[in-house]
PAKE-370971 format. One record per residue: residue in one letter; x, y, z of N, C-alpha, C, O in turn; residue number from 1. Coordinates in nm, 2 decimals. Example, Ala and Ser with C-alpha at 12.3 -4.5 7.8 and 13.67 -1.06 7.14 Angstrom:
+------+--------+--------+--------+--------+--------+--------+--------+--------+--------+--------+--------+--------+-----+
| type |    n.X |    n.Y |    n.Z |   ca.X |   ca.Y |   ca.Z |    c.X |    c.Y |    c.Z |    o.X |    o.Y |    o.Z | seq |
+------+--------+--------+--------+--------+--------+--------+--------+--------+--------+--------+--------+--------+-----+
|    a |   1.32 |  -0.57 |   0.78 |   1.23 |  -0.45 |   0.78 |   1.32 |  -0.33 |   0.78 |   1.42 |  -0.33 |   0.85 |   1 |
|    s |   1.28 |  -0.22 |   0.71 |   1.37 |  -0.11 |   0.71 |   1.29 |   0.00 |   0.79 |   1.34 |   0.11 |   0.80 |   2 |
+------+--------+--------+--------+--------+--------+--------+--------+--------+--------+--------+--------+--------+-----+
//
This chain:
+------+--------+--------+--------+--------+--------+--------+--------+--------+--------+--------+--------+--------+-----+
| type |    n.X |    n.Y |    n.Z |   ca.X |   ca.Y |   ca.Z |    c.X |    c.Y |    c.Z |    o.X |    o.Y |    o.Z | seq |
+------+--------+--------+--------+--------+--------+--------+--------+--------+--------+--------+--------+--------+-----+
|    x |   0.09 |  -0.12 |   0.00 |   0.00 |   0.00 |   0.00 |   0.09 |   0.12 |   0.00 |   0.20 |   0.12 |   0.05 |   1 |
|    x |   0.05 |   0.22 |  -0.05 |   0.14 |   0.35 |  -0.10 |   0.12 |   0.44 |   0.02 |   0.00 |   0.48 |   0.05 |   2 |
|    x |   0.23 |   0.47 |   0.10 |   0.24 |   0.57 |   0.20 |   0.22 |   0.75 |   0.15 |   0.27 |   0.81 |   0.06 |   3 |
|    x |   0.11 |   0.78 |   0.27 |   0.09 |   0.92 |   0.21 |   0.17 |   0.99 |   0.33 |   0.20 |   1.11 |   0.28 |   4 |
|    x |   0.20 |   0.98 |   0.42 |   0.31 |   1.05 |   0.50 |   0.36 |   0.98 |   0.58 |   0.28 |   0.92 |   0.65 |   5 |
|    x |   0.51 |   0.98 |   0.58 |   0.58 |   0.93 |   0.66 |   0.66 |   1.01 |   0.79 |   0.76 |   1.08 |   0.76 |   6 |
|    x |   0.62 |   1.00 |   0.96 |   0.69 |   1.11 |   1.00 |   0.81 |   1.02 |   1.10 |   0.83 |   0.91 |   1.07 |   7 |
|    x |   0.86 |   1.08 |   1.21 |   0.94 |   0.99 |   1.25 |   0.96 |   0.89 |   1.33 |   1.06 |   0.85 |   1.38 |   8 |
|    x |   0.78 |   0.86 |   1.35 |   0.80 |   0.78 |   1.45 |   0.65 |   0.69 |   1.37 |   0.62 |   0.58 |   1.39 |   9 |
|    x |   0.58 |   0.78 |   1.27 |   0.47 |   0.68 |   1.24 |   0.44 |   0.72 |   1.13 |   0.44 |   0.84 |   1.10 |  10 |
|    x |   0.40 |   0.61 |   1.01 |   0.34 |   0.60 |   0.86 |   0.20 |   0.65 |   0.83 |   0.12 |   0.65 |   0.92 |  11 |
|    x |   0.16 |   0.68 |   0.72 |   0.00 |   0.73 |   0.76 |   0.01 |   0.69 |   0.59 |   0.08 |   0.75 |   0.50 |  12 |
|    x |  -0.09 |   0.58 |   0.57 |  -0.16 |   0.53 |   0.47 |  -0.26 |   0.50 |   0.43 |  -0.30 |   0.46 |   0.54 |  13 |
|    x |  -0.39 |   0.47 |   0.33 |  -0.47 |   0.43 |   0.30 |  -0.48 |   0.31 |   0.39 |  -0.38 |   0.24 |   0.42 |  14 |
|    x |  -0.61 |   0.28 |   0.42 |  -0.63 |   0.14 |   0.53 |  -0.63 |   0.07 |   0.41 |  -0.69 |   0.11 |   0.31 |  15 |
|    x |  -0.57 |  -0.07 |   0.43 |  -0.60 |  -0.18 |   0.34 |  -0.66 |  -0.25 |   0.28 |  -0.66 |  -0.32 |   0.17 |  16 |
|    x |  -0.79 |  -0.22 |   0.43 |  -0.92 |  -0.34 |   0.43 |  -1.00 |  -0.22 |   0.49 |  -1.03 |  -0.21 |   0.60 |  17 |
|    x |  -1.03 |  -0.13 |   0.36 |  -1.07 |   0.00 |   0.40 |  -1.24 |  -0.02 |   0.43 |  -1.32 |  -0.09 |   0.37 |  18 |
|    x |  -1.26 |   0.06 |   0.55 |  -1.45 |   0.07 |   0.59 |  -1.54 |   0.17 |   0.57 |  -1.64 |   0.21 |   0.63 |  19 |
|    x |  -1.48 |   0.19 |   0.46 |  -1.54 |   0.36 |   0.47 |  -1.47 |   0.37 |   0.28 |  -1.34 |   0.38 |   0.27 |  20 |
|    x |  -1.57 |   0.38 |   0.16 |  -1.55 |   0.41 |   0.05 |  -1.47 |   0.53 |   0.01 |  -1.51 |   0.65 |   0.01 |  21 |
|    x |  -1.38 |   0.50 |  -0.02 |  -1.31 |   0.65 |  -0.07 |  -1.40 |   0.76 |  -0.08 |  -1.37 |   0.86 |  -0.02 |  22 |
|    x |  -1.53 |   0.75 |  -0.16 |  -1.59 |   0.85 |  -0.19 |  -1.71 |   0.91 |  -0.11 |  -1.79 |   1.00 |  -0.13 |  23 |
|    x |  -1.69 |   0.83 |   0.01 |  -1.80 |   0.87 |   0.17 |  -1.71 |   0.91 |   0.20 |  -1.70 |   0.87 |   0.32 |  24 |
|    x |  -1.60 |   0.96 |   0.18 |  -1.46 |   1.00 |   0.28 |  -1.31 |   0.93 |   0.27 |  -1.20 |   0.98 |   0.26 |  25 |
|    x |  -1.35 |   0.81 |   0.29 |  -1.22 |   0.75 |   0.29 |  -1.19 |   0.70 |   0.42 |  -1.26 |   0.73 |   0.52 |  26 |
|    x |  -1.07 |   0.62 |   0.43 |  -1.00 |   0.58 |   0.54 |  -0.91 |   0.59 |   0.55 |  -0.87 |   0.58 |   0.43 |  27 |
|    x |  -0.81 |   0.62 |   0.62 |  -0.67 |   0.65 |   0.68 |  -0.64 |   0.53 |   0.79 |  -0.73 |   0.49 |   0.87 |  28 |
|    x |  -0.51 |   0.47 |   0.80 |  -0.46 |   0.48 |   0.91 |  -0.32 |   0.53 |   0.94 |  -0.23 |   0.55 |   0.87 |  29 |
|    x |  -0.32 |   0.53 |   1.07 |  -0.17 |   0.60 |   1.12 |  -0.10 |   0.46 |   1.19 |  -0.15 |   0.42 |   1.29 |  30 |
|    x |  -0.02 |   0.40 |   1.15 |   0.06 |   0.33 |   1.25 |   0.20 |   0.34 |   1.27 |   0.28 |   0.41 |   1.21 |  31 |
|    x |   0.21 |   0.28 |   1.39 |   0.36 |   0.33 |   1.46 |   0.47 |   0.27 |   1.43 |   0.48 |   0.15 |   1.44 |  32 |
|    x |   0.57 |   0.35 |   1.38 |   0.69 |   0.23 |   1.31 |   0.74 |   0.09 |   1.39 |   0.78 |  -0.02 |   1.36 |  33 |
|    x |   0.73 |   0.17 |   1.50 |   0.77 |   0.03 |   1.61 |   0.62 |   0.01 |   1.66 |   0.54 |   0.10 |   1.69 |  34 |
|    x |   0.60 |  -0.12 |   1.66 |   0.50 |  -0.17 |   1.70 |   0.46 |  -0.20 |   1.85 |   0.53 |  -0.28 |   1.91 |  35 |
|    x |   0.33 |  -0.13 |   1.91 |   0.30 |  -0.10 |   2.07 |   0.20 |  -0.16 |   2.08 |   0.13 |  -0.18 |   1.97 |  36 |
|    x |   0.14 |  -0.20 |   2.25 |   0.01 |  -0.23 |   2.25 |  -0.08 |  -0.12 |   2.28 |  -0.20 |  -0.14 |   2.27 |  37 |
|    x |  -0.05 |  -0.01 |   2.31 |  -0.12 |   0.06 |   2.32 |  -0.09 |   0.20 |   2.39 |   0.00 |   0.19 |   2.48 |  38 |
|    x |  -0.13 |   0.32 |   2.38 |  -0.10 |   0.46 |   2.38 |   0.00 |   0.53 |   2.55 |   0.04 |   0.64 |   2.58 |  39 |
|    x |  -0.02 |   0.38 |   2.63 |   0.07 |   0.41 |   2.73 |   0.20 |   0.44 |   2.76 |   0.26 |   0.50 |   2.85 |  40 |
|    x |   0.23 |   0.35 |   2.60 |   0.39 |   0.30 |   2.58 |   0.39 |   0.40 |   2.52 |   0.51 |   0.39 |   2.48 |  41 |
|    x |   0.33 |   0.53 |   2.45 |   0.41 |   0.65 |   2.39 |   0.47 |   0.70 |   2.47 |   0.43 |   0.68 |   2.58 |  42 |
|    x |   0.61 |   0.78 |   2.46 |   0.70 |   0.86 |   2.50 |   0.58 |   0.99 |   2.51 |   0.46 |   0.97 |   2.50 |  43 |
|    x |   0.63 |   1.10 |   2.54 |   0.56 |   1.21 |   2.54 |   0.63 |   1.30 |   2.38 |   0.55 |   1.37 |   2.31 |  44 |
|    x |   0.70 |   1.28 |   2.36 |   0.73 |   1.30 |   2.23 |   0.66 |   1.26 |   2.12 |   0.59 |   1.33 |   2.04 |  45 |
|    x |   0.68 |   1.10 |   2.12 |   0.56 |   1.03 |   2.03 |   0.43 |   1.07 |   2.02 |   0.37 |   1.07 |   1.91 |  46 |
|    x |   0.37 |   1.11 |   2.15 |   0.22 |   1.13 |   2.17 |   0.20 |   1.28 |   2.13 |   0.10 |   1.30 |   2.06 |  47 |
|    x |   0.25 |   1.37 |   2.16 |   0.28 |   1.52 |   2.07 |   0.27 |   1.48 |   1.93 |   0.18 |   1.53 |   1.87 |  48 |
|    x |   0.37 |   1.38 |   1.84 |   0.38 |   1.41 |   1.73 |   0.20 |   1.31 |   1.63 |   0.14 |   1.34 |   1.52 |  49 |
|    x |   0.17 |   1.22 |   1.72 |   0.07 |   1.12 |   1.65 |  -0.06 |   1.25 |   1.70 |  -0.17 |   1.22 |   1.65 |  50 |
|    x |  -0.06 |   1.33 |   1.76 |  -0.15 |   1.45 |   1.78 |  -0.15 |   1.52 |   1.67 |  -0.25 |   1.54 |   1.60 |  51 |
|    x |  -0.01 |   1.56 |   1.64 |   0.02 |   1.70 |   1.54 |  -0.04 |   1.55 |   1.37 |  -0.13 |   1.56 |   1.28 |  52 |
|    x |   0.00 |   1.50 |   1.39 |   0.00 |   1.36 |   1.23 |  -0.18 |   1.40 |   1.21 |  -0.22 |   1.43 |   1.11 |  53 |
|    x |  -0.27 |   1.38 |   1.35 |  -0.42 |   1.33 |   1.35 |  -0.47 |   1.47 |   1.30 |  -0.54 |   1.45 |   1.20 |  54 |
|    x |  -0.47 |   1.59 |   1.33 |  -0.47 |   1.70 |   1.33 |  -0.42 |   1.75 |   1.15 |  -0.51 |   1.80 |   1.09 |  55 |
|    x |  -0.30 |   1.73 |   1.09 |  -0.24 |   1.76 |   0.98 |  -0.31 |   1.65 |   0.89 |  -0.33 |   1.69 |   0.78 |  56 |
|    x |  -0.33 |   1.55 |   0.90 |  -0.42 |   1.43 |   0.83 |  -0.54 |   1.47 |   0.79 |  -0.57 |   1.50 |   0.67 |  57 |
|    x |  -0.63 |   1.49 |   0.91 |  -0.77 |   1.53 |   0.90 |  -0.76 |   1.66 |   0.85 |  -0.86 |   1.67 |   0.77 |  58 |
|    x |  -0.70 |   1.79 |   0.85 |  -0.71 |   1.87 |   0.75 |  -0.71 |   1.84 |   0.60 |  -0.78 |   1.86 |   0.51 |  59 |
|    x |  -0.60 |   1.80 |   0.61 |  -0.57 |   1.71 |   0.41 |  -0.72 |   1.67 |   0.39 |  -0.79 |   1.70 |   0.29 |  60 |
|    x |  -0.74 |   1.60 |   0.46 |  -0.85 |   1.49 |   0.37 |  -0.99 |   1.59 |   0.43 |  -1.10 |   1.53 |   0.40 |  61 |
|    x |  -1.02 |   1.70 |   0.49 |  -1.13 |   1.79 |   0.43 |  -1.04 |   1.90 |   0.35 |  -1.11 |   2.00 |   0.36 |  62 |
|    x |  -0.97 |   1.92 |   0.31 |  -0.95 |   2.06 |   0.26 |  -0.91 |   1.91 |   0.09 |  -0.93 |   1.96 |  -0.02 |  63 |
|    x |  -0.87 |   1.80 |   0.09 |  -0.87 |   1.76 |  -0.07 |  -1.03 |   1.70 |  -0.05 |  -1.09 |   1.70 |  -0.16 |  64 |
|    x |  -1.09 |   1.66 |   0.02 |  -1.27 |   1.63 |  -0.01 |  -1.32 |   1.75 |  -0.07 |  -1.40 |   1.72 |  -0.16 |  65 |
|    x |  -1.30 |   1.85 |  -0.05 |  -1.34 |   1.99 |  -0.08 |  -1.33 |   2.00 |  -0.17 |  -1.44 |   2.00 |  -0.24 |  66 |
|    x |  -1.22 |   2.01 |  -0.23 |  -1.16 |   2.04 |  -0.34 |  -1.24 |   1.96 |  -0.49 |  -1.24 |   2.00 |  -0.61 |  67 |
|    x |  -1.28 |   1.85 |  -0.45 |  -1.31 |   1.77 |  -0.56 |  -1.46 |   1.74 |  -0.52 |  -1.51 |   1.64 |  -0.56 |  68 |
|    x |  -1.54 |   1.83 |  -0.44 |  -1.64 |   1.86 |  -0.43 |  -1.76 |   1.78 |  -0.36 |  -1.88 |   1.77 |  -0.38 |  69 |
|    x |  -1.68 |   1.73 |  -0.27 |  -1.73 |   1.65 |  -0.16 |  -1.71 |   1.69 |  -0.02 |  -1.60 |   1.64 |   0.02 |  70 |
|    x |  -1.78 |   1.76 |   0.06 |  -1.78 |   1.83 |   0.19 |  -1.82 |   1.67 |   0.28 |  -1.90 |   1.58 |   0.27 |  71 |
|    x |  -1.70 |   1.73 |   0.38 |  -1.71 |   1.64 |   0.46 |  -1.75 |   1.69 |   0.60 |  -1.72 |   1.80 |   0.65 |  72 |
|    x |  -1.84 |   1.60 |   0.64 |  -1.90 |   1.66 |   0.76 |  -1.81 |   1.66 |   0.89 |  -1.81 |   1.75 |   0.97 |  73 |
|    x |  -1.75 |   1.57 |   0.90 |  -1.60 |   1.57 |   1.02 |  -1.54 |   1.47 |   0.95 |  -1.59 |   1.42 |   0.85 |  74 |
|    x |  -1.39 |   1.42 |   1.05 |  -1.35 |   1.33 |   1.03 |  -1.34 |   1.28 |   1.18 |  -1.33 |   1.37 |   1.27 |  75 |
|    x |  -1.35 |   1.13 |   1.20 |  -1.38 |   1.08 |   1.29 |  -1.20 |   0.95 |   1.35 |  -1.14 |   0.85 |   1.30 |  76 |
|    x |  -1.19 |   1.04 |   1.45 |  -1.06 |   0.95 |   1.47 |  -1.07 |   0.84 |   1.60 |  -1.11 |   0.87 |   1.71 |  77 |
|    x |  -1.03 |   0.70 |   1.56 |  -1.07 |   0.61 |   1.66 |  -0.91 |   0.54 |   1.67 |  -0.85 |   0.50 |   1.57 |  78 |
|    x |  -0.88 |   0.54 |   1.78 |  -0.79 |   0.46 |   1.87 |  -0.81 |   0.29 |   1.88 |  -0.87 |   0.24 |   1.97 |  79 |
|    x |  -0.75 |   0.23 |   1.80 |  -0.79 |   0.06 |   1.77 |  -0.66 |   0.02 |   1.84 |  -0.57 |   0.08 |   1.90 |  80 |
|    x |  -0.69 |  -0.14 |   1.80 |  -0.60 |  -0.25 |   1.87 |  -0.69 |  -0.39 |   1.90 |  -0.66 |  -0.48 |   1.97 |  81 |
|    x |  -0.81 |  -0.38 |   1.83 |  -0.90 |  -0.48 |   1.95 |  -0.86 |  -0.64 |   1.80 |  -0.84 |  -0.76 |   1.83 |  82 |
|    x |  -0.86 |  -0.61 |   1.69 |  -0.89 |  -0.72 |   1.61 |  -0.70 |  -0.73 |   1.58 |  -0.66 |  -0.85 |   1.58 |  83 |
|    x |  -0.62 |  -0.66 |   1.57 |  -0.50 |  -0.63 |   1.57 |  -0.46 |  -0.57 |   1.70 |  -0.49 |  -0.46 |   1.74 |  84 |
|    x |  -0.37 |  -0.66 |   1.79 |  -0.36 |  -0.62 |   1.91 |  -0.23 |  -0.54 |   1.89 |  -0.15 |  -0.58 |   1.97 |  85 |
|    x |  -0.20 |  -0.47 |   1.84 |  -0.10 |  -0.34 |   1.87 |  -0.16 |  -0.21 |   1.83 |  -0.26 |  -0.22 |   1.75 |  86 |
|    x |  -0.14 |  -0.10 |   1.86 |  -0.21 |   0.03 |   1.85 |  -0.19 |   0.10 |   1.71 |  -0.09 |   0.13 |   1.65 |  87 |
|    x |  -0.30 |   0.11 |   1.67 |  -0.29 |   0.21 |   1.53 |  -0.43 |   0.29 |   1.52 |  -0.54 |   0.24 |   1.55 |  88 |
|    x |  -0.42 |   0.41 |   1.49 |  -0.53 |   0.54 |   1.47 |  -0.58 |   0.56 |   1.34 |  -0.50 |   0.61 |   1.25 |  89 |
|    x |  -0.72 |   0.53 |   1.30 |  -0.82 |   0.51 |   1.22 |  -0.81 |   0.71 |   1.21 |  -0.79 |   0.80 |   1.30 |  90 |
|    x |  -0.85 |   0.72 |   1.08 |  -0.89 |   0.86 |   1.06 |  -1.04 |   0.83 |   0.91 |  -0.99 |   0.79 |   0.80 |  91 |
|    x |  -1.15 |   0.84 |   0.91 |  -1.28 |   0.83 |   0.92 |  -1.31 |   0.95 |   0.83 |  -1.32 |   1.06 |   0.88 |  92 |
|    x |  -1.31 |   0.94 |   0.71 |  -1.36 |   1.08 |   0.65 |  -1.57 |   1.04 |   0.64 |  -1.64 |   0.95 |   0.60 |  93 |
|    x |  -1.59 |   1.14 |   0.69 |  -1.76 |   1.11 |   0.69 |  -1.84 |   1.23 |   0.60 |  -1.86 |   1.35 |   0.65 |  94 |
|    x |  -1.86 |   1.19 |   0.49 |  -1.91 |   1.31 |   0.37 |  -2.09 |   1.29 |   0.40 |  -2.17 |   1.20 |   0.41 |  95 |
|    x |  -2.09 |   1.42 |   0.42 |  -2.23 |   1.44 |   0.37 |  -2.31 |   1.36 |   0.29 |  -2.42 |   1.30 |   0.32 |  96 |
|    x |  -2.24 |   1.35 |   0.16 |  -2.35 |   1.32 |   0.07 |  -2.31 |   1.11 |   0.07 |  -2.34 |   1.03 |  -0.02 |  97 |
|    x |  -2.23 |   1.09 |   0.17 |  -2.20 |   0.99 |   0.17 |  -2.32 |   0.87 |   0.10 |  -2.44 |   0.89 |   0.13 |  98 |
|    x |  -2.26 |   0.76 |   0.02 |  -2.39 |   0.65 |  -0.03 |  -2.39 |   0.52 |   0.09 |  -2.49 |   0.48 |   0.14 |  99 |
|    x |  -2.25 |   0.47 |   0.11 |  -2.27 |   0.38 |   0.23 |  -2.25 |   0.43 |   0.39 |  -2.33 |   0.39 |   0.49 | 100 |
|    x |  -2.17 |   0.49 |   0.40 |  -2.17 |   0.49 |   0.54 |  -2.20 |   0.65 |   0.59 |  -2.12 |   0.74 |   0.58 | 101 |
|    x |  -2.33 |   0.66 |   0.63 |  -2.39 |   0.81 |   0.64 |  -2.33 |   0.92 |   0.75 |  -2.32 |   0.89 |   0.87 | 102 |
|    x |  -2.30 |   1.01 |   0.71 |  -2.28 |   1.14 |   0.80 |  -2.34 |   1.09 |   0.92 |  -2.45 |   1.04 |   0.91 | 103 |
|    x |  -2.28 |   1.11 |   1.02 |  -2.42 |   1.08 |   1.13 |  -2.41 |   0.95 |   1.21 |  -2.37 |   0.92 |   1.32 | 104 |
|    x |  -2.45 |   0.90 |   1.15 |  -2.44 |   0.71 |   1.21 |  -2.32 |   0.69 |   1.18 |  -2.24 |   0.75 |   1.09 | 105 |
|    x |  -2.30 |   0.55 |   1.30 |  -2.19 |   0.50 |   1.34 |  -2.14 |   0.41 |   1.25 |  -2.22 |   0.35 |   1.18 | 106 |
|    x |  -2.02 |   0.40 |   1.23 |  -1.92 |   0.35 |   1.14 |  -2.00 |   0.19 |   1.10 |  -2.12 |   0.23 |   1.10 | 107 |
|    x |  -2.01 |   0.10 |   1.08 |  -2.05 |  -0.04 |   1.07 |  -1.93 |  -0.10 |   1.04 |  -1.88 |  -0.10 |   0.92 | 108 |
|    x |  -1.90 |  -0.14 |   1.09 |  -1.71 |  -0.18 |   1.10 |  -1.76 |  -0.32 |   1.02 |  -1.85 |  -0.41 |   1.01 | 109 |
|    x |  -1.66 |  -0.27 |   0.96 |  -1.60 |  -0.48 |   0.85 |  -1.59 |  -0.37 |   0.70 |  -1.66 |  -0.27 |   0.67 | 110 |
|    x |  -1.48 |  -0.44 |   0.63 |  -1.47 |  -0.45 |   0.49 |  -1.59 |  -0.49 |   0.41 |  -1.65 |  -0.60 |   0.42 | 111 |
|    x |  -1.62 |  -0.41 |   0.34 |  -1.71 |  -0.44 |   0.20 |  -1.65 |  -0.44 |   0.08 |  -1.56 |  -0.36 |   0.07 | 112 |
|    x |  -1.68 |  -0.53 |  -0.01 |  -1.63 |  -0.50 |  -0.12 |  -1.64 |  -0.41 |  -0.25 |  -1.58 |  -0.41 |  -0.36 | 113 |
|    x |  -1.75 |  -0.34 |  -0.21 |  -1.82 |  -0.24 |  -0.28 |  -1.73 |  -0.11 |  -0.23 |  -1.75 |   0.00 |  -0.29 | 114 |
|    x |  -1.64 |  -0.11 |  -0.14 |  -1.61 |  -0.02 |  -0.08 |  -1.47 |   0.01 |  -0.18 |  -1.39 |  -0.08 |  -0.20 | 115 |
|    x |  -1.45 |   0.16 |  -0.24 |  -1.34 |   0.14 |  -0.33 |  -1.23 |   0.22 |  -0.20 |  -1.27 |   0.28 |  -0.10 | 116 |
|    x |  -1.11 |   0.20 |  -0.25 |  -1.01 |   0.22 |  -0.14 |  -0.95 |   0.37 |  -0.26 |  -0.95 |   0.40 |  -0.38 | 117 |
|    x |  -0.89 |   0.45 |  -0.12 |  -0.83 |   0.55 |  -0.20 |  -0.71 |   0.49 |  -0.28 |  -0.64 |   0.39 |  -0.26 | 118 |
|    x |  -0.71 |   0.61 |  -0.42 |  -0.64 |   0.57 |  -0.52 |  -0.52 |   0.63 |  -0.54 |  -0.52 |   0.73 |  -0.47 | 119 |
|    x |  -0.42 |   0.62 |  -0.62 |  -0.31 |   0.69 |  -0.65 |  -0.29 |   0.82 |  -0.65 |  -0.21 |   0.88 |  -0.58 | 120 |
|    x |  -0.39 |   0.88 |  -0.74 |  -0.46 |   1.03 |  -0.80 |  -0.51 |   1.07 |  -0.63 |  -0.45 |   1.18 |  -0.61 | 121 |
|    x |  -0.58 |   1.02 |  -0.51 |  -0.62 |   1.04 |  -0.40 |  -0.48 |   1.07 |  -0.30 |  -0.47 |   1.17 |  -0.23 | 122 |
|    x |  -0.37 |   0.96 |  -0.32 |  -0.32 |   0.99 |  -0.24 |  -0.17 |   1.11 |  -0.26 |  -0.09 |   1.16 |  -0.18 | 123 |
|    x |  -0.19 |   1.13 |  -0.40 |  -0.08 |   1.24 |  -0.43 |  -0.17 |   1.35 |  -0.39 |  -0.11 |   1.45 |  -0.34 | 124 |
|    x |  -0.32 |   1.36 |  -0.41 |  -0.37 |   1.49 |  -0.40 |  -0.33 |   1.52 |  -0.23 |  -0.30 |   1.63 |  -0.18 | 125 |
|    x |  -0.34 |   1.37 |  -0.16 |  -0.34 |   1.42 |  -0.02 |  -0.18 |   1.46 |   0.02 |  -0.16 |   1.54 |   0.10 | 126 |
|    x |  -0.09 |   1.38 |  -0.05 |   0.04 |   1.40 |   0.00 |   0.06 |   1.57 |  -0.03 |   0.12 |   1.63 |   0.06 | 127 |
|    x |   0.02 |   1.67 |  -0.16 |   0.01 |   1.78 |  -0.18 |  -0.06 |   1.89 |  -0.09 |  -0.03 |   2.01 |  -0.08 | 128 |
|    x |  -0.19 |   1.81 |  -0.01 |  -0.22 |   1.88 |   0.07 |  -0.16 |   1.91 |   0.19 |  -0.18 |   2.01 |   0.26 | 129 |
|    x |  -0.07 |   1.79 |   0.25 |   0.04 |   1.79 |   0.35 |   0.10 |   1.91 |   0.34 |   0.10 |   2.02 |   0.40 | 130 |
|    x |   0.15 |   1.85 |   0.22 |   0.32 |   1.96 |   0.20 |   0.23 |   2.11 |   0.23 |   0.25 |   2.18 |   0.33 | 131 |
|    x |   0.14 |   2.13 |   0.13 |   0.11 |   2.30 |   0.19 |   0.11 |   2.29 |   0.31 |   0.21 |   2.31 |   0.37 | 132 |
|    x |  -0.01 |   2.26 |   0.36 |   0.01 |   2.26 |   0.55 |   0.07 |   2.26 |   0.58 |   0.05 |   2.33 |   0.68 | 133 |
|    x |   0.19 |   2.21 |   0.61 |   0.37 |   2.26 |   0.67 |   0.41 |   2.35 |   0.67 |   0.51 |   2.37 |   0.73 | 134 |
|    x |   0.35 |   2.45 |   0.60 |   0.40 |   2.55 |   0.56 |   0.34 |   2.68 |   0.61 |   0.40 |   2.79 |   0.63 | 135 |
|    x |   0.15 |   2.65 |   0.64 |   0.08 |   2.77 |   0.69 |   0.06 |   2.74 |   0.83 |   0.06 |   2.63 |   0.89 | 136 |
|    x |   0.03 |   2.89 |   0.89 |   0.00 |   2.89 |   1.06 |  -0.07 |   2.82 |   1.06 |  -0.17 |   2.80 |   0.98 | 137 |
|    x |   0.00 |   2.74 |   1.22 |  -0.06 |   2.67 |   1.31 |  -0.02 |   2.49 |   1.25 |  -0.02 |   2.39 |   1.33 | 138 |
|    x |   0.02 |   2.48 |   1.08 |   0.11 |   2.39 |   1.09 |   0.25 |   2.36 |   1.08 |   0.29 |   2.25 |   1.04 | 139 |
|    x |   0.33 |   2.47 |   1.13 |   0.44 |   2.44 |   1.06 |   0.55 |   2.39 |   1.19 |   0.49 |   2.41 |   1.30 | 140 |
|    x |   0.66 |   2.34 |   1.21 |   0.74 |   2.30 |   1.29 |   0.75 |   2.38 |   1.40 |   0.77 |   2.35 |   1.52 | 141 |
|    x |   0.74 |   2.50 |   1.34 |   0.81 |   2.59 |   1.48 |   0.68 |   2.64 |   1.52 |   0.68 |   2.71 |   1.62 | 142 |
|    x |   0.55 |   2.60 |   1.45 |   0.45 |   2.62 |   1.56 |   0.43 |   2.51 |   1.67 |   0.37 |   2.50 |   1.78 | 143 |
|    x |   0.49 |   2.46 |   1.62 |   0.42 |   2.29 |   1.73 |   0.55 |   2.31 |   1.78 |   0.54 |   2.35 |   1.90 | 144 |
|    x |   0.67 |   2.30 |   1.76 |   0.79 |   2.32 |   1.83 |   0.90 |   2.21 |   1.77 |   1.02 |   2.20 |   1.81 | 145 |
|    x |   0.85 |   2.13 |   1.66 |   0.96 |   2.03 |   1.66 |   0.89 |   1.99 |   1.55 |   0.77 |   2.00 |   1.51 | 146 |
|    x |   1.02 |   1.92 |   1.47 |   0.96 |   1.87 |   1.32 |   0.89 |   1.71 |   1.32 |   0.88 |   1.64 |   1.42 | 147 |
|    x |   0.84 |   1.68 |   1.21 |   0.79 |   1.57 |   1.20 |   0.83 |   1.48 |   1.15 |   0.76 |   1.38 |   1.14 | 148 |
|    x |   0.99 |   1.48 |   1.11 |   1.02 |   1.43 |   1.05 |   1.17 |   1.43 |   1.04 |   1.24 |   1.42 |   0.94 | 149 |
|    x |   1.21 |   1.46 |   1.19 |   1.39 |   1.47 |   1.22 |   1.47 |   1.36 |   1.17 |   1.59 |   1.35 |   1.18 | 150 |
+------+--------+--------+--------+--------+--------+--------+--------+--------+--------+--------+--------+--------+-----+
//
């Protein structure tokens, strides 16, 4: 699966066995390069930076939903580990005009096959929306205090 940002402690890619149709939003996950069972074992460093990742993610994926004309109502970030016992963070794009999984109601967890996963064209648009946001207030290194990618 094609990485849409890599920072220095965790990858953020298209989910594999995505729950949510690219075009209701999409799925994300974030996982951590070293593998944890769960958010205790972050450093305070780590847990700063998988903040600043959840935060800079979910902007990308409403400011490129936008863009190609699909308003997303939030993005919805969930803290997993239960079917995969190590920790990794789900990011949930929930569009309005969503066809399977509706604005509003709760996720219906499991893979569909109807469900198309983000695509190439998806994930450059999102890696382009990164890169700007590094750049404007409130995301750039020296606002948060430290890079993402030392």
């Amino acid at each position: 699966m094609t990485t849409i940002f890599e920072s220095t402690n965790f990858i953020v890619m298209p989910h594999p066995r995505n729950e949510v149709d690219r075009l209701d939003g999409g799925h994300i996950v974030i996982n951590p390069k070293v593998t944890i069972e769960d958010r205790q074992q972050l450093t305070p460093d780590q847990a700063k930076e998988l903040m600043r990742l959840t935060i800079l993610v979910g902007e990308a994926m409403k400011r490129y939903y936008k863009s190609i004309g699909l308003e997303l109502h939030r993005v919805n970030y969930q803290d997993n580990g239960n079917w995969r016992p190590e920790q990794h963070y789900h990011l949930y794009g929930r569009a309005k005009a969503a066809k399977y999984q509706k604005a509003g109601d709760p996720i219906i967890s499991g893979h569909k096959d109807e469900y198309a996963n983000l695509n190439d064209s998806d994930v450059a648009a999102l890696q382009k929306e990164i890169t700007q946001l590094l750049t404007e207030p409130n995301y750039t290194d020296s606002d948060w205090g430290f890079s993402l990618t030392d």
